[in-house]
N, C-alpha and C positions, 0 to 999 in steps of 0.2 A: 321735334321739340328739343332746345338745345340741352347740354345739362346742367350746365345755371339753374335752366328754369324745371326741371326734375326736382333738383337739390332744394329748393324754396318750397316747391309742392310740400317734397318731404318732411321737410322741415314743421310747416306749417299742419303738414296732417296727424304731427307726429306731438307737436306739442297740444292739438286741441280735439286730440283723439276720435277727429272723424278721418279715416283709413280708409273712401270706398276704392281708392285707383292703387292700393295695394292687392286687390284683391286680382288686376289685373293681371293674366300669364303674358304678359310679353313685356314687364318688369326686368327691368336690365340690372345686372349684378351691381354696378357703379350708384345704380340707385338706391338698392335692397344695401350698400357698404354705408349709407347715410346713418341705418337705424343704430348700431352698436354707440356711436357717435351720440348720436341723442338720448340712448337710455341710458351713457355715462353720464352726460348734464344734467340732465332730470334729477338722479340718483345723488349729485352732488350739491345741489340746493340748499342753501341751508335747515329749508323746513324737514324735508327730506333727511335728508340726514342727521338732524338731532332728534328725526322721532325713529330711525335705527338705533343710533346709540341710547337713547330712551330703555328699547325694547333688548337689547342685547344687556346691559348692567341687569336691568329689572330677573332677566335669567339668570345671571349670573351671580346671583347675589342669594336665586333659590335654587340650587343644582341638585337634582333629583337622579339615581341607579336607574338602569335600566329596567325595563314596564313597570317602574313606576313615578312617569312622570306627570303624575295630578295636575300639579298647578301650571305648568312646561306647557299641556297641552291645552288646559283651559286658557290659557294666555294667547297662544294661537288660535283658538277659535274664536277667540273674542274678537282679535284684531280682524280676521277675514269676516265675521259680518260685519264688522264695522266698515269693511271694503266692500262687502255684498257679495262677496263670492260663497258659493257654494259648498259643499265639505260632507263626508262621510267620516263620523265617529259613533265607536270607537272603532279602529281599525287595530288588528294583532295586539289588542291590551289597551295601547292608551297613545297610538298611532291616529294620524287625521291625516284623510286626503280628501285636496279640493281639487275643483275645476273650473277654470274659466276658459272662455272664448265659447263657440257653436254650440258644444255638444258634439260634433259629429267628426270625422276623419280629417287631417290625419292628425293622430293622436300623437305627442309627446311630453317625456314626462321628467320634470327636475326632483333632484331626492336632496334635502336634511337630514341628520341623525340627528336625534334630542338629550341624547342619556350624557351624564355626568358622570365622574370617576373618584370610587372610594379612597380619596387624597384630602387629607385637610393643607387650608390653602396658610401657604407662607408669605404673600402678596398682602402687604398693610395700605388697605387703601378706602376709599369710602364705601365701595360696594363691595368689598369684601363678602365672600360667602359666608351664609348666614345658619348656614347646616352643617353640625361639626363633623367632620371626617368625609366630606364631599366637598367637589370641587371641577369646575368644568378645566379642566386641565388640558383639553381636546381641542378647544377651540368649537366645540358643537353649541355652544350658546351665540356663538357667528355663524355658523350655518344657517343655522334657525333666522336666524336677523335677517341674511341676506335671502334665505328664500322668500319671507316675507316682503323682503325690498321688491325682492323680482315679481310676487304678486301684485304689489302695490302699480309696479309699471305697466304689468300687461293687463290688470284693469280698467287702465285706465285708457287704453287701448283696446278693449274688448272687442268692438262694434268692427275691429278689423281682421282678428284673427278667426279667418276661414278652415278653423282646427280647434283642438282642443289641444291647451296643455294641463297638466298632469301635476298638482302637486304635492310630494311624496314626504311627509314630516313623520321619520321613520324613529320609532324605538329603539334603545338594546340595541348600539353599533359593539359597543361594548364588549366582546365574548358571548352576548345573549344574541347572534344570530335574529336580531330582529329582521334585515331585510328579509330572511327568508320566511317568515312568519305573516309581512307583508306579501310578497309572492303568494304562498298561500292561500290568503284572502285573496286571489283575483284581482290585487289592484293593478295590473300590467294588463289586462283585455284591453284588447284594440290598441293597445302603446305603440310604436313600432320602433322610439328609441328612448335612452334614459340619461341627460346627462347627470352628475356629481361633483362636488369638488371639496376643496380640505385646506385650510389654510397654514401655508409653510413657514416658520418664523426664520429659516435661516435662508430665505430667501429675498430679496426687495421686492421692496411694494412695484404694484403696479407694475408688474411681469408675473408671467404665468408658464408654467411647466408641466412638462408630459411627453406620452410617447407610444407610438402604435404598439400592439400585440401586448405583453405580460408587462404591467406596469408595478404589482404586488404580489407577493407572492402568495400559495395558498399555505394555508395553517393548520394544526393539529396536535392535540394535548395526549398526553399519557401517564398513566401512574401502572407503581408496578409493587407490589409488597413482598418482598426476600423471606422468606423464613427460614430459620438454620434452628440453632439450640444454644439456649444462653445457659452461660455459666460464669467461673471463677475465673477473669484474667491471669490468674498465677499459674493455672493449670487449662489452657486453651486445648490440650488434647482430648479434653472431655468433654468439648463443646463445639459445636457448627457453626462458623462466625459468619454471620450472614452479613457484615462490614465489610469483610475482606468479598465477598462474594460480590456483593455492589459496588464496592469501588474496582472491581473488572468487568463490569458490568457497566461503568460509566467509561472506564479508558475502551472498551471493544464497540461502543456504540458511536464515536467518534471514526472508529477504522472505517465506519457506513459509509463514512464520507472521503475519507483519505483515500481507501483502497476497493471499495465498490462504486462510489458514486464517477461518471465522467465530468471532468473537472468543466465541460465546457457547459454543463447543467447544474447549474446554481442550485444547492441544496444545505441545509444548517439542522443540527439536530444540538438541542441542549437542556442537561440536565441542571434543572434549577430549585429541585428541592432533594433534599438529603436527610429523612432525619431517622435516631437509631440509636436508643441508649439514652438514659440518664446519670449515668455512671464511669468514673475513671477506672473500677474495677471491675466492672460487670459486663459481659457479653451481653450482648440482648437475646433474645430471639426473634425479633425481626427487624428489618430495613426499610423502610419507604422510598422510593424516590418518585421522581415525575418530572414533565420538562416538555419541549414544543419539540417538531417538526415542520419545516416549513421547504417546500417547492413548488416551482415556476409552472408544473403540468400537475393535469388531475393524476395521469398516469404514474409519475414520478410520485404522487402522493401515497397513493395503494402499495405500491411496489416498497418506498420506506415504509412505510407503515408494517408492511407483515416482516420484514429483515428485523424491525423495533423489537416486533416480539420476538422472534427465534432467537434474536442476539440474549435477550432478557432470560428467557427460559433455561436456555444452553448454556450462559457462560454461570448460572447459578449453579446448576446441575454437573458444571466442572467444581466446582464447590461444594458438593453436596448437599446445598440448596435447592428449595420449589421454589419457584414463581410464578406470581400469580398478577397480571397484566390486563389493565382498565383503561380504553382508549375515553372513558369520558365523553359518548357519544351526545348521553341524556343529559349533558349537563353543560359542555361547550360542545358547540358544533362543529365539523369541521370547516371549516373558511374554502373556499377555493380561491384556485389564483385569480388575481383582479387582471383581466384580458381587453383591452381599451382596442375597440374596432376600428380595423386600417380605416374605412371609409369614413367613418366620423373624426375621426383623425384630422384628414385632410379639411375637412367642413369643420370643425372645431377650430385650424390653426386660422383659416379664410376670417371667419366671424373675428377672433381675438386680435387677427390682425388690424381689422377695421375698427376696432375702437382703441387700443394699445399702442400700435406700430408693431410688424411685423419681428423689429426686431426687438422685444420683448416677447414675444414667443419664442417660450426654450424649450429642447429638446432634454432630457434628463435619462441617466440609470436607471434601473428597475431596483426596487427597495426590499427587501428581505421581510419587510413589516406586513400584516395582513388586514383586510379591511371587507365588510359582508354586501358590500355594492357585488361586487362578484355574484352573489346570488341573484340578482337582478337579470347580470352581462352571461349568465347563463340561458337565460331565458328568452331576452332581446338583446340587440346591438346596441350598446353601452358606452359610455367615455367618462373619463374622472380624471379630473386633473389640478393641480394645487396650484393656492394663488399665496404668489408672494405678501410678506406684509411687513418687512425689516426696514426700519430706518434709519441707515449709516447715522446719521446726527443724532439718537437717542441710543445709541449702542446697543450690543446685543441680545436678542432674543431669548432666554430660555429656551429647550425646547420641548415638543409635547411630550406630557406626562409629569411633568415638573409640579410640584409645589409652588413653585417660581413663576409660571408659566403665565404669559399675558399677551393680550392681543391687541394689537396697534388697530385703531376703529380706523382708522382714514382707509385700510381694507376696505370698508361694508360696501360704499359705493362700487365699488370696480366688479366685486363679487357678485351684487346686486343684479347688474346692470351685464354683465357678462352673462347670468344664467340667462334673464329675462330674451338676451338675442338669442343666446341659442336656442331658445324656445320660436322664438317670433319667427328668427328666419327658417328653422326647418320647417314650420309651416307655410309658410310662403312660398318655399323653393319643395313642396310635395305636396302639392295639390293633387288628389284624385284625378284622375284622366276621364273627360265624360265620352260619353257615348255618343260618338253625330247620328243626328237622327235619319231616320233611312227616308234617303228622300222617294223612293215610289209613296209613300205612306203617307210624308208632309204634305203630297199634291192633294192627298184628298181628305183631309184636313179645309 
């Protein structure tokens, strides 16, 4: 059969969601390149697309901390019965994951973060946020939109996916280690992959970036409190200045990196609070500080992490200072590095290629920033990758975590419509292998 008349099949199975001759394995790759194609047109429809930007403001306008997104997730449940899909709540607090297609193998699974960021917004606009001191400044009120989107699609297509996808509207991306709370709950049995994605403002629309092996780095928080002996600034010899102790204590934890770390292993250590005194004339008796570490390996993590403390301990104790060192375990988690699977890589750039053009597929740096998908890509083989959404004729983007911070909707389709393939076709392209039946056995039958 020529491919013309493939391409029409598809076309036609694809808009009226009866899929039985996908279901076939001797589906040709040229065929399976049709779908990315169609679930951008779908996704850009008018109906379609004013009921994402609908659902994306209606978020955005109630931006809720992490586990505790009430209304976030009620809003998503609603919409997936309203789609008839399935769903498990509450999931790690106020986490929902659904399921469409079989039921049954092979499993895979797309993840959103929900949570919002303690930022009152400086953005005057009609949906302005409606909760003072919160603000989706993350862009996680598009996540949410477009996972939605990509339910919306592979619903509508159900009767064809010979798998299950997986979908993961995950809590607390925030510092609250929600994916790993997910994890926890068992919601990765049976998975076998997970993709993600995060949308880039300083990058254009309709292009997409990424790149094999460490894409984020892993993360982790520390606090440390100096104690000396406060007294009279006139007379400092009768007092143990725990300032002076900490501020060599902030210039030798830098050394971690100049003169231990090898330069060709990306690592950052920074101290970003400082506090100690209330007074021009008073020593204190003690010092706060605290601040991230962040590297590309688990192993590179553990390793700074105990030089953190020895430097903290030792260079007090040259000061004749104690310290006393809280890595914050119970309270931020630590992140690991976000490690994007060679193999999904290459079947991530295939899918993006066929609905983008290949060359809108970009390769990018590894980013020093941290992000708890990572706890997923420890578990199963993973990918996360960021979708442009800048547009040169509206100038530029703020970026995440801004005040300022806003998200170009004409994003939602692509983001959409992207997850939904790569859902569709790893199904398709990992069909269980059956068993041929033993033919002495069939004869007598």
């Amino acid at each position: 059969m020529g491919f013309s008349i493939w391409v029409f099949l598809v076309f036609n199975i694809l808009m009226f969601g009866v899929l039985p001759i996908l279901s076939d394995s001797n589906l040709s790759s040229k065929q399976l390149s049709e779908i990315p194609k169609e679930f951008l047109k779908f996704a850009k429809e008018d109906e379609i697309f004013n009921w994402m930007v609908s659902i994306r403001r209606k978020i955005h306008e109630n931006p809720e901390l992490g586990y505790q997104e009430i209304e976030t997730s009620k809003l998503i449940r609603d919409e997936l019965d309203h789609l008839g899909i399935q769903y498990k709540y509450p999931v790690a607090v106020t986490g929902v994951v659904g399921y469409i297609g079989s039921g049954g193998p092979p499993f895979v699974a797309l993840r959103a973060d929900m949570d919002a960021l303690p930022i009152q917004e400086m953005v005057e606009w009609e949906h302005k946020s409606k909760n003072p001191g919160k603000m989706h400044a993350c862009g996680h009120d598009g996540h949410v939109t477009m996972l939605l989107g990509a339910a919306k699609i592979l619903q509508k297509h159900r009767e064809a996916l010979k798998g299950t996808v997986v979908l993961v509207f995950q809590p607390a991306e925030e510092g609250g280690g929600g994916a790993k709370k997910m994890v926890n709950a068992g919601i990765l049995e049976n998975v076998k992959a997970i993709f993600g994605l995060h949308v880039a403002p300083q990058w254009p629309i309709a292009k997409v970036y990424s790149r094999p092996g460490p894409i984020m780095a892993g993360s982790g928080s520390f606090e440390a409190v100096i104690s000396g002996k406060g007294g009279h600034a006139a007379i400092p010899q009768h007092s143990i200045d725990p300032i002076l102790a900490a501020s060599n204590v902030v210039v030798s934890l830098q050394h971690l990196i100049s003169r231990e770390t090898d330069p060709l292993d990306s690592q950052v250590v920074t101290v970003a609070k400082f506090k100690g005194g209330g007074a021009f004339n008073v020593i204190p008796d003690s010092v706060v500080i605290g601040g991230t570490f962040r590297t590309f390996s688990k192993e590179s993590m553990m390793q700074l992490k105990q030089r953190i403390e020895e430097v903290i301990i030792g260079q007090a104790a040259v000061q004749r200072c104690t310290a006393n060192v809280n890595f914050l375990e119970n309270e931020r988690q630590f992140y690991p590095p976000t490690v994007n699977d060679k193999g999904l890589h290459q079947y991530f750039q295939n899918v993006a290629a066929d609905m983008i053009h290949i060359s809108s597929v970009k390769d990018m740096q590894p980013m020093m920033a941290a992000e708890d998908f990572s706890f997923y890509q420890e578990e199963i083989p993973g990918y996360y990758y960021n979708l442009g959404m800048k547009n040169e004729t509206k100038g530029k983007l703020p970026y995440l975590h801004s005040p300022h911070f806003e998200i170009n909707e004409d994003a939602l389709p692509f983001g959409a419509a992207l997850q939904a393939s790569l859902a569709a076709r790893y199904i398709f392209e990992n069909q269980p292998e059956t068993t041929p039946l033993n033919r002495e056995h069939s004869d007598e039958l």
